[in-house]
C-alpha positions in Angstrom: -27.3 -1.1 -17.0 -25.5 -3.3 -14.5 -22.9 -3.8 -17.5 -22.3 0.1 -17.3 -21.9 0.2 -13.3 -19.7 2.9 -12.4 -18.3 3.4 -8.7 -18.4 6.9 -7.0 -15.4 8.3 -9.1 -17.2 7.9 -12.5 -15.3 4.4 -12.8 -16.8 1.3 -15.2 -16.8 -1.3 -12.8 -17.2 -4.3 -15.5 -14.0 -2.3 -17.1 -12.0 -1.7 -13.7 -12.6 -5.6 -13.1 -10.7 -6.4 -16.6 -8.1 -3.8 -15.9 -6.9 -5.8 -12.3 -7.3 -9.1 -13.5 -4.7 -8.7 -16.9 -2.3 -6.3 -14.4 -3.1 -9.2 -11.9 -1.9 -11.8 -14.5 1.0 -9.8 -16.0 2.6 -9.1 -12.2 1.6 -11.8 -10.4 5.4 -13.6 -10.9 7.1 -10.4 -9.5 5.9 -11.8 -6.3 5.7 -15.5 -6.8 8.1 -16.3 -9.5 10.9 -14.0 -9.8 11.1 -13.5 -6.1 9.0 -14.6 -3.0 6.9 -12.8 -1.2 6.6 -13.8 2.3 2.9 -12.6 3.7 1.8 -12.3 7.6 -2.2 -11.2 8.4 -4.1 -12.6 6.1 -6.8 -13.5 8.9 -6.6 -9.4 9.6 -7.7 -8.7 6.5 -10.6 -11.3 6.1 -12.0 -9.8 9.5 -12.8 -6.0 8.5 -15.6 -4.2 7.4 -16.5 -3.3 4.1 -15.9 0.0 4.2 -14.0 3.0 6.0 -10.5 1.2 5.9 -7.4 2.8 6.1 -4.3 1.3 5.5 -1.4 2.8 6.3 2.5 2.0 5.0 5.8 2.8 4.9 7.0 3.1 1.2 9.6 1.6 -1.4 8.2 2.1 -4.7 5.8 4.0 -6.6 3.9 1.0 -7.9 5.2 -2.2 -6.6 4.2 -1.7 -3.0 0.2 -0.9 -4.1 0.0 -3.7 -6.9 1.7 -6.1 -4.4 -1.4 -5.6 -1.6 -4.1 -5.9 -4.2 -2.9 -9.4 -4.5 -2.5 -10.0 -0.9 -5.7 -8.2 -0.5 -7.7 -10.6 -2.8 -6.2 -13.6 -2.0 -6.8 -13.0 1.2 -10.8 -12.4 0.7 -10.4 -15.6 -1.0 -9.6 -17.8 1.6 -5.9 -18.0 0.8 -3.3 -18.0 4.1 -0.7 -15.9 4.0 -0.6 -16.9 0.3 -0.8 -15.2 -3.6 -1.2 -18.9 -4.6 -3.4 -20.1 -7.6 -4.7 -16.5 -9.4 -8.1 -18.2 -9.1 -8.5 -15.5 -6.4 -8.3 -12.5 -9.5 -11.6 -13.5 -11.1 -13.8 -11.8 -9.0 -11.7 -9.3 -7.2 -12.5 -6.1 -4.4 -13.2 -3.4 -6.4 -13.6 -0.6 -3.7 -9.7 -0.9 -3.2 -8.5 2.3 -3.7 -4.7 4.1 -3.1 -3.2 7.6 -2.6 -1.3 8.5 -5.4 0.6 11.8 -6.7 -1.5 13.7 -9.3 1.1 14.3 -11.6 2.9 10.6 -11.4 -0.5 9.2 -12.7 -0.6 11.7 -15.8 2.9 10.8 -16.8 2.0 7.9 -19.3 -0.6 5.7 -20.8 0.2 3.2 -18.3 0.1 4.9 -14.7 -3.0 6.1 -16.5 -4.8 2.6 -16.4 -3.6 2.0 -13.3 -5.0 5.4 -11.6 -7.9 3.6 -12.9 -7.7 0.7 -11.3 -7.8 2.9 -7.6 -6.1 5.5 -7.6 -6.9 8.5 -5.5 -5.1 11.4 -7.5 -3.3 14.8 -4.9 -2.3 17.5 -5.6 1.1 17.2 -3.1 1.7 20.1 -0.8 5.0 19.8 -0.3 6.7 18.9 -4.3 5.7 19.2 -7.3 7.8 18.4 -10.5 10.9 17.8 -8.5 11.1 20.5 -6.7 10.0 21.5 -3.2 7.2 23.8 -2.9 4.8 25.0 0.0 0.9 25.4 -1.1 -2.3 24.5 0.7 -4.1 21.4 0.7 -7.0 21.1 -1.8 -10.3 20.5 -0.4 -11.4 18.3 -3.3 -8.9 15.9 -2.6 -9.5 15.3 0.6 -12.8 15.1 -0.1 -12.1 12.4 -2.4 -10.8 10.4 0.3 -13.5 10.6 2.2 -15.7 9.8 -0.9 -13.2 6.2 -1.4 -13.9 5.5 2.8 -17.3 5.6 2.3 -17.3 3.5 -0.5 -14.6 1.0 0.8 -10.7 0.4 1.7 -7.9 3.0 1.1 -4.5 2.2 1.1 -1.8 5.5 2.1 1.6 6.1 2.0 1.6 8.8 5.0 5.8 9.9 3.9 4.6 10.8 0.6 8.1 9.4 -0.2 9.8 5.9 -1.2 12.7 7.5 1.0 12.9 5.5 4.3 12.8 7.5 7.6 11.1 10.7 6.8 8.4 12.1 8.6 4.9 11.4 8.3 2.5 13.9 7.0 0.1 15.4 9.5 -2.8 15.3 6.6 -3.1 11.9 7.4 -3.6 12.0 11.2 -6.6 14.5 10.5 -8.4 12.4 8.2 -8.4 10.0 10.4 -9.9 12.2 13.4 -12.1 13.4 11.0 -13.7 10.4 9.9 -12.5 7.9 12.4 -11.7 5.1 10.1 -10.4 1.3 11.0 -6.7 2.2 10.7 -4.9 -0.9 9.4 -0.7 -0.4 9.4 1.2 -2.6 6.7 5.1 -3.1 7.2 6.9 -4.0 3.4 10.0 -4.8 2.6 12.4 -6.1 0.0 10.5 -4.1 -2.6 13.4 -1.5 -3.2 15.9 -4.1 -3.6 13.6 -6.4 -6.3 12.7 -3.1 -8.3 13.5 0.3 -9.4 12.5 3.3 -8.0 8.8 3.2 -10.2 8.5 -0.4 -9.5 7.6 -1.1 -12.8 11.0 -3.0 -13.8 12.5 -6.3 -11.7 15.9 -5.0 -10.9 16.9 -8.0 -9.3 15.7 -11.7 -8.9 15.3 -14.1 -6.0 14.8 -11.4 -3.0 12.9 -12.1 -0.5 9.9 -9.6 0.0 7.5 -9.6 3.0 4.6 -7.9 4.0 3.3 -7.6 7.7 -0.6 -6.6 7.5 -1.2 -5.9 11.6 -4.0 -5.6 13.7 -5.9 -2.4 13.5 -5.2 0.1 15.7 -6.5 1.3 18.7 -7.0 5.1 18.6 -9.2 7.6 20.3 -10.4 9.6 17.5 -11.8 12.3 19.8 -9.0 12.7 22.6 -5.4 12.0 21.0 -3.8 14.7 19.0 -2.7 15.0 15.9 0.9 14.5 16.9 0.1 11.7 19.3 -1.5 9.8 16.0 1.5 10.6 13.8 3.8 9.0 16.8 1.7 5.5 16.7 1.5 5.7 13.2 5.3 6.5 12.8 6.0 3.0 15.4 3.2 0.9 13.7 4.6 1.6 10.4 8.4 0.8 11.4 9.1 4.3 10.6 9.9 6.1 13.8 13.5 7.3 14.6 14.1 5.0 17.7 14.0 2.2 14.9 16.8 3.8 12.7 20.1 2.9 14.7 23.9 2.1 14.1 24.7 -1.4 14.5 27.5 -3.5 14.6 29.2 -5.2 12.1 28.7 -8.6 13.7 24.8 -8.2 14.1 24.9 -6.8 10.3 26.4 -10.4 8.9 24.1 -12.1 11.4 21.0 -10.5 10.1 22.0 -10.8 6.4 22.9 -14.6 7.6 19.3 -14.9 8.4 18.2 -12.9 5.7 19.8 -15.5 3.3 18.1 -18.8 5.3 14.9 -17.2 5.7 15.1 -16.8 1.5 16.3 -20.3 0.7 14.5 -22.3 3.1 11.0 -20.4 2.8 8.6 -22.1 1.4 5.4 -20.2 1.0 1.8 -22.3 -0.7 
């Protein structure tokens, strides 16, 4: 029987297990090979409960961005420091990780179809559909879904519901989490829209330095704070609020990109 486990979504465990480990295997250079990936919070993760985690991110690829964390994730269980070194950590990986994902991305081929089964969460959007906008009402089954992947471990969200920088957040996500008050972790990413295309399924170009900022949960009163006051925090914890979107001048541009460079030559990472 214990061969035949299945998690609350109908899932084969000893088959989900198989499924990270190759995906583990056949990615892990994207962020270790082909170009670094520069990790802060490892301790963050190691220190939260088992269950009723919510991460929450900013966006730069469909793919890339989720696949990325499950490595951090596990290697950080694992003892590693800020580190993806030595795939040791894949063996015996977390296997309540689940993620947000679009309904109809995950249908479009074989392969987004092994990975929804890996973790993904499948919605119905509310707000496109096909490429197009539309306007329809939240399904109840999905959120309960969510709910269902808390209860039974960590979820990761992408509260834009778009790899386009600077949009707004979506309230949905502010009510789930009044409604059943989880640990609210915010990731910060970056780099991943300039190593990849827009799926993240293809390297689009080598020897960019990636980073990922895992912070310290956030402290929210589930009861009290509104549903726009929790967008707001999420919106600065995320690096996604407009105050962080300003013109700069050419001097500080080349300085940054000067830094940008050092940071990616000089980095060494275990």
């Amino acid at each position: 029987m214990g061969l035949f486990k299945e998690n609350p979504f109908g899932h084969i465990l000893f088959l989900k297990r198989w499924l990270i480990r190759v995906a583990g295997m056949m990615t892990h250079q994207r962020y270790k090979g082909f170009n670094t990936l520069e990790i802060e919070g490892s301790q963050v993760i190691r220190d939260l409960p088992e269950t009723n985690v919510l991460f929450v991110s900013n966006h730069q690829t469909y793919f890339a961005d989720v696949v990325a964390m499950f490595h951090v994730f596990n290697a950080s269980l694992k003892g590693r420091d800020d580190s993806i070194k030595n795939l040791g950590y894949l063996w015996n990986p977390k296997l309540n990780i689940y993620y947000v994902a679009a309904k109809e991305t995950m249908k479009k081929s074989l392969l987004t179809k092994i990975l929804a089964y890996a973790g993904s969460i499948s919605i119905e959007r509310t707000w496109r559909a096909d490429g197009q906008d539309v306007n329809r009402h939240v399904k109840f089954s999905d959120i309960s879904n969510i709910a269902r992947a808390l209860d039974d471990g960590w979820v990761i969200t992408f509260p834009q519901g778009t790899t386009t920088p600077w949009k707004p957040l979506r309230k949905g996500t502010a009510h789930i989490i009044k409604r059943y008050k989880p640990v609210v972790v915010p990731v910060v990413i970056d780099g991943f829209r300039r190593s990849f295309d827009k799926k993240g399924l293809r390297v689009k170009k080598k020897g960019i330095l990636q980073s990922m900022q895992i912070k310290a949960p956030l402290e929210i009163d589930y009861d009290n704070e509104s549903i726009d006051s929790i967008l707001e925090k999420l919106e600065y914890a995320i690096e996604q609020h407009p105050s962080f979107l300003k013109v700069i001048s050419k001097e500080e541009l080349a300085a940054y990109e000067a830094d940008h460079q050092k940071r990616r030559y000089s980095y060494r990472g275990d």
